[in-house]
C-alpha positions in Angstrom: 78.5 80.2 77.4 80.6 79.5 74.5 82.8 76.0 74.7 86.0 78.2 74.7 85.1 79.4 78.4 85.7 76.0 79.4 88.7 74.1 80.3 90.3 71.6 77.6 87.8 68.9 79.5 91.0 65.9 78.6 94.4 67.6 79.0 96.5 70.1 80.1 95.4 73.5 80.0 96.8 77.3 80.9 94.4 79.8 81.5 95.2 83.0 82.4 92.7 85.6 83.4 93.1 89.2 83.0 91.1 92.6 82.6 91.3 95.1 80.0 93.8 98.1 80.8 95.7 96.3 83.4 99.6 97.1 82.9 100.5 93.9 84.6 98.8 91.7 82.1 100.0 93.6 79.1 103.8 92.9 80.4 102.6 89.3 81.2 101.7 89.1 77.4 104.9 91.1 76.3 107.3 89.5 78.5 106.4 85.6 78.8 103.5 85.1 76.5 106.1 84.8 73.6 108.5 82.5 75.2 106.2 80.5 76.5 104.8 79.8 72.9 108.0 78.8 71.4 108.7 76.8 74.6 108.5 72.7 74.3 105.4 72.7 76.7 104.0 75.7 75.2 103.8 73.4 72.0 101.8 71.2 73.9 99.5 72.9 76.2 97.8 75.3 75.4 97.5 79.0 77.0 94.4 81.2 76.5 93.1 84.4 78.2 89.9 85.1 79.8 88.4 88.4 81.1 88.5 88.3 84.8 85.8 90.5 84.7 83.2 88.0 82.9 80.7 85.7 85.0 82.2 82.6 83.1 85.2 83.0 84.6 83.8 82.5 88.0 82.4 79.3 87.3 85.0 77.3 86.2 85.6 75.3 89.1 88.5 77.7 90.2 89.0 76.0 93.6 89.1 79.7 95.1 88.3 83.3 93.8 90.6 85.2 91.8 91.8 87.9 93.8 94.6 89.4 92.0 95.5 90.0 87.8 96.7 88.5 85.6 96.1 84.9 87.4 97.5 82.5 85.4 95.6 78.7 86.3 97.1 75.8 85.5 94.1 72.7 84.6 94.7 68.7 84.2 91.5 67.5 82.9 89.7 70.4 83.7 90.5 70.3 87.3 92.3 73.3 88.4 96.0 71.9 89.9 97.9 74.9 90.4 98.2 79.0 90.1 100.5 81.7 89.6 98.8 84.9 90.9 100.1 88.5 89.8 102.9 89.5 87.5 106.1 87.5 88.5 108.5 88.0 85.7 109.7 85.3 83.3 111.7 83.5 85.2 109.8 83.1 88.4 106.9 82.3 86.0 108.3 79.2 84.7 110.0 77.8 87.6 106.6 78.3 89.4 105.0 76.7 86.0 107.4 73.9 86.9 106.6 73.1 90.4 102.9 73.1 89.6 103.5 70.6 86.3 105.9 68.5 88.7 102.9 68.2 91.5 100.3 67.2 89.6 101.6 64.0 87.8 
């Protein structure tokens, strides 16, 4: 297992999982991927994506199985603190990014 299937192991991290062909993650990458980038915490914590479909994504100390795609999980100190599951859009995404940021300080 390569050290990029593991959680940034002393900060913030956004990981979202996803498997190939699925529309929903394709309009998760088209629609907030590029915002979220240019955003102020995009800037400073990272996002990456990581086939749902591989064993390493079962064993990163998700505190429950992925269920749904794209799951986007949010990690402090690679502890997972929060999740978005499915396709929500934008703006739900980043008020529900802000919740989970806002719960785990």
């Amino acid at each position: 297992m390569g050290s990029t299937d593991l959680p940034h192991p002393n900060g913030d991290e956004i990981v979202v999982f996803e498997v190939k062909n699925c529309v929903y993650c394709q309009l998760f990458r088209r629609d907030v991927l590029p915002g979220y980038r240019l955003s102020r915490r995009g800037r400073v914590v990272p996002m990456r994506f990581l086939d749902a479909s591989r064993p390493t994504a079962r064993v990163l100390g998700l505190k429950q199985p992925l269920k749904q795609v794209p799951t986007v999980v949010v990690f402090r100190r690679g502890q997972e603190v929060g999740r978005i599951t499915g396709y929500t859009g934008p703006s739900a995404f980043y008020q529900l990014l802000n919740r989970i940021f806002e719960g785990a300080l």
